[in-house]
N, C-alpha and C positions, 0 to 999 in steps of 0.2 A: 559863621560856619568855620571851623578849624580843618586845617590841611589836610585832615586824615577824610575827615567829613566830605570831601569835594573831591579829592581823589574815591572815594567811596561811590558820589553820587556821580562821575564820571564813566566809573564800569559798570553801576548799576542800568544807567540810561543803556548805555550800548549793549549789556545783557537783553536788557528789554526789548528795544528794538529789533534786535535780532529772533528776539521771541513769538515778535509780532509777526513778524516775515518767514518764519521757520515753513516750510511745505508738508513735516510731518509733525503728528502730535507728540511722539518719542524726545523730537529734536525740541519742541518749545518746551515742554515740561521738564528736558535737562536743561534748557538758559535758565527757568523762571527757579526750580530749585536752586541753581545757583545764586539767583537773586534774594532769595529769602535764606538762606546760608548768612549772606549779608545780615539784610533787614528782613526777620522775619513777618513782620507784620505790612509791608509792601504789598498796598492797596490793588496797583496793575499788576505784580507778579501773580496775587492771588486770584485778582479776574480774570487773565490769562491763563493762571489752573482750571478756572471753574468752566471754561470754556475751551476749553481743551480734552480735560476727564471724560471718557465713555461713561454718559449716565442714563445707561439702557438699562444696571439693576437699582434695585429702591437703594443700595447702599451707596452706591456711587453719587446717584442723586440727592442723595442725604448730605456726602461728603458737598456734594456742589452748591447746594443754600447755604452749607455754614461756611464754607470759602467765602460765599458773596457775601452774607453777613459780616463775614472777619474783614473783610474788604471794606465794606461800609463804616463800620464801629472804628478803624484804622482811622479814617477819612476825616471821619467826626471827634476823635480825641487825641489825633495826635501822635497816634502809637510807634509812629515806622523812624526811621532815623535822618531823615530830610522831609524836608520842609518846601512846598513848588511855590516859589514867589510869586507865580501866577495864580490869581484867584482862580482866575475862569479856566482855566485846566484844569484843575480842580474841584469845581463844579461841574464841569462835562465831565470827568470821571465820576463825580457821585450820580450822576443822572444816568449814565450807562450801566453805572450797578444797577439802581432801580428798575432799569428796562429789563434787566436780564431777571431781575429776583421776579417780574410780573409774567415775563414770560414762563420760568421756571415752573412757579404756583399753574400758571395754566396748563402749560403740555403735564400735569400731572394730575388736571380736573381739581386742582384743590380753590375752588370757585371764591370761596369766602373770604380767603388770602388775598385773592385778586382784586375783590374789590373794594378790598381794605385797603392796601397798596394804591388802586385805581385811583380810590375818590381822595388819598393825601394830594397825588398828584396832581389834580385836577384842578385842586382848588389852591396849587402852589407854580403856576403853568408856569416853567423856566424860556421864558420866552427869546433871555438873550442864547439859548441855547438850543435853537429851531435843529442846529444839526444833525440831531439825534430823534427830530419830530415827537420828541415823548410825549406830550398832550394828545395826540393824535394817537399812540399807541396805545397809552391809558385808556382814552376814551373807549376806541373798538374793542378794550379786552373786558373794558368792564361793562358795555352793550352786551357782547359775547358771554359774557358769565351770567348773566340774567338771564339771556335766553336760556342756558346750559340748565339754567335753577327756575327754571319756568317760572320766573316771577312776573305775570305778565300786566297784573295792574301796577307794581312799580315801574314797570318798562313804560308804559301810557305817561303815569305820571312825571317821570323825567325826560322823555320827547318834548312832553307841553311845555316843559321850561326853559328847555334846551335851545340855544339861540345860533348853536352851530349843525348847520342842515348839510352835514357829508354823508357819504354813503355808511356811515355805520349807524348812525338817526335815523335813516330811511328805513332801511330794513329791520332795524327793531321796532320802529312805530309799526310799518306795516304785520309783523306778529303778535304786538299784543292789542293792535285793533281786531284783528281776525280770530286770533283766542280768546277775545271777551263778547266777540258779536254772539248775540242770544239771536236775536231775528236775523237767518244770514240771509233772508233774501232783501229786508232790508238796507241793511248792509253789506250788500255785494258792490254796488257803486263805488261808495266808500274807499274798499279795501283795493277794488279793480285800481282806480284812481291813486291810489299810494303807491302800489305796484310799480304801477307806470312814473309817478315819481323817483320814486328807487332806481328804477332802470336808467331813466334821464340822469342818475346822476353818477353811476355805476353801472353801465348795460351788462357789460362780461361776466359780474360777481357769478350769476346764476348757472352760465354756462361753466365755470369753474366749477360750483357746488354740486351740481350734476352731474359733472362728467363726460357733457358735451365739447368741452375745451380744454385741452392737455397743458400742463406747465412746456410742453415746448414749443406750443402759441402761442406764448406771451411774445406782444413785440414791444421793441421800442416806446410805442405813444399811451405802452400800457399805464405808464406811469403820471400819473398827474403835474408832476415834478421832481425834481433831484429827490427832496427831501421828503414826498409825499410816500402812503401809502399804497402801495398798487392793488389794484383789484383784485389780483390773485392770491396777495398777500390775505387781503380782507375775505374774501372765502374760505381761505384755509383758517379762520378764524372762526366764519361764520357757516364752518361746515354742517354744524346740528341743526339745521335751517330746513334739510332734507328727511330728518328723525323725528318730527318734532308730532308730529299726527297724522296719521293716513290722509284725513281730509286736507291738509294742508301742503301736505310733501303734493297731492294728485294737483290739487291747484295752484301751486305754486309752479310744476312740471308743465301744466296745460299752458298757463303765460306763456314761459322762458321759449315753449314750441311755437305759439305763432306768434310770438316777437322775434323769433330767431328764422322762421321759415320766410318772412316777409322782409325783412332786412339783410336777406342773401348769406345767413351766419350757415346755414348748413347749406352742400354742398353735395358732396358722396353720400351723405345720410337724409337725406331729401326723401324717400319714398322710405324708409325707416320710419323715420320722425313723422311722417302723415300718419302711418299705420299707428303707430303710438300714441299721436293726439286721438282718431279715431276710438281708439280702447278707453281714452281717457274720457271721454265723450266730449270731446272738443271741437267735432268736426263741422257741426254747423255752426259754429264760431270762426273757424275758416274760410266754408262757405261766403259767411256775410261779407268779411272781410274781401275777400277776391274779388266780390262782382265793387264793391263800394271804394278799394284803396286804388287812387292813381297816382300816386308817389310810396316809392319805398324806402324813404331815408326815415332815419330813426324816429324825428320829431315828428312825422305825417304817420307813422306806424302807431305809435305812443298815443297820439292825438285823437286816433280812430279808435284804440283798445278802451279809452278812459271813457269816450263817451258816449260806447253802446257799454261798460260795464263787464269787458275780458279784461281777465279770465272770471267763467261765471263759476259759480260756488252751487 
């Protein structure tokens, strides 16, 4: 690296830096300009545009895949004018691009992209790079986009194989069990039993997806981990969960109601929420519950729902 090169990549770091820390989006897109003044093809300069640009019109949002693509193709051949000795900086910047280009493809419903993106990832898990949980991000966006594209016998088919059982497994098995059930009385057990799965392993998702629990209940233990996904996060993911069929949105709602009324989740909306299982026709489902549950912690609730078969269909 010659003198001009490292005095070069000494203001460019601290352009950066500063850009990362900027408070408004004015202030960072004049450091990262100036960074690309430099080296125009500066992979972080140009991530830091893409996530900075207001891409609330299709134009902007247009400008912001081809930032991250120019970002990525930089990464991969070399294009910018320094070189980071560190591999693995290097690497957690290509994986940061990827998360953003999967998120980008979804908040824009472009499903197909997602799970094109999803499934490279998937099956290239950068494990030494958990910081950015991408595997984990993959996974739920490309659960999510199957729901989105109602594919529900391929959703079956990759639960069966799937050997990691997180809350985005759960609640896609349980949709494309219950959109392929022909005999639902059948399979109400079944589905009742997945439900309560799901919730075991994610209880809040549903109160999120419904509306029963605001983004400013999330607490603390919302998170599974530093580096996990949060519940609320995965709801807001697996919002279509509540579109997805009259029959399904009512049965899905009747659960979330008396797994939440017996587990002390509502509160002020207590005689709300009865009226509204009530309508849903859930209420001798309640009934049973109230004279037969004498614990109300999650696992004695769950335990009671799976094996009379709530919520029934």
């Amino acid at each position: 690296m010659s003198k001009k090169q490292s005095v070069n990549q000494i203001q460019i770091q601290d352009l950066l830096d500063k850009a990362y820390n900027a408070k408004s989006d004015s202030q960072a897109l004049e450091l990262v300009e100036k960074v690309l003044s430099i080296d125009p093809e500066n992979p972080e300069a140009l991530m830091i545009k893409a996530d900075r640009i207001n891409d609330d019109e299709r134009d902007n949002y247009r400008g912001k895949l081809e930032l991250i693509n120019r970002a990525l193709s930089s990464l991969e051949t070399g294009a910018h004018d320094y070189d980071s000795d560190d591999s693995e900086d290097r690497d957690v910047l290509f994986y940061a691009l990827k998360q953003r280009l999967l998120f980008t493809h979804f908040d824009r419903r472009e499903f197909e992209k997602v799970l094109e993106i999803a499934r490279e990832l998937m099956q290239n898990d950068p494990e030494d790079f958990a910081v950015i949980n991408l595997n984990e991000v993959a996974r739920t966006l490309y659960y999510a986009s199957l729901i989105e594209l109602r594919r529900w016998q391929e959703i079956l088919s990759d639960t069966m194989r799937d050997e990691i059982h997180d809350a985005a497994w759960a609640y896609s098995r349980l949709v494309g069990v219950f959109m392929l059930s022909q005999d639902k009385r059948t399979n109400n057990h079944v589905c009742a039993r997945m439900f309560c799965e799901a919730l075991g392993i994610a209880p809040d998702v549903p109160f999120y997806i419904l509306g029963y629990k605001s983004p400013e209940e999330v607490e603390d233990d919302d998170e599974s981990d530093e580096l996990g996904i949060s519940e609320f996060d995965i709801a807001l993911m697996f919002s279509c969960l509540s579109e997805i069929s009259d029959e399904f949105s009512t049965w899905f709602a009747k659960g979330t109601m008396l797994f939440g009324l017996f587990t002390n989740r509502f509160k002020r909306e207590y005689d709300y929420i009865i009226d509204a299982l009530d309508n849903f026709g859930g209420y001798h489902e309640y009934e049973v519950m109230s004279r037969e549950l004498f614990e109300c912690d999650d696992a004695a609730v769950l335990e009671m729902m799976a094996s009379h078969g709530f919520p029934m269909r």
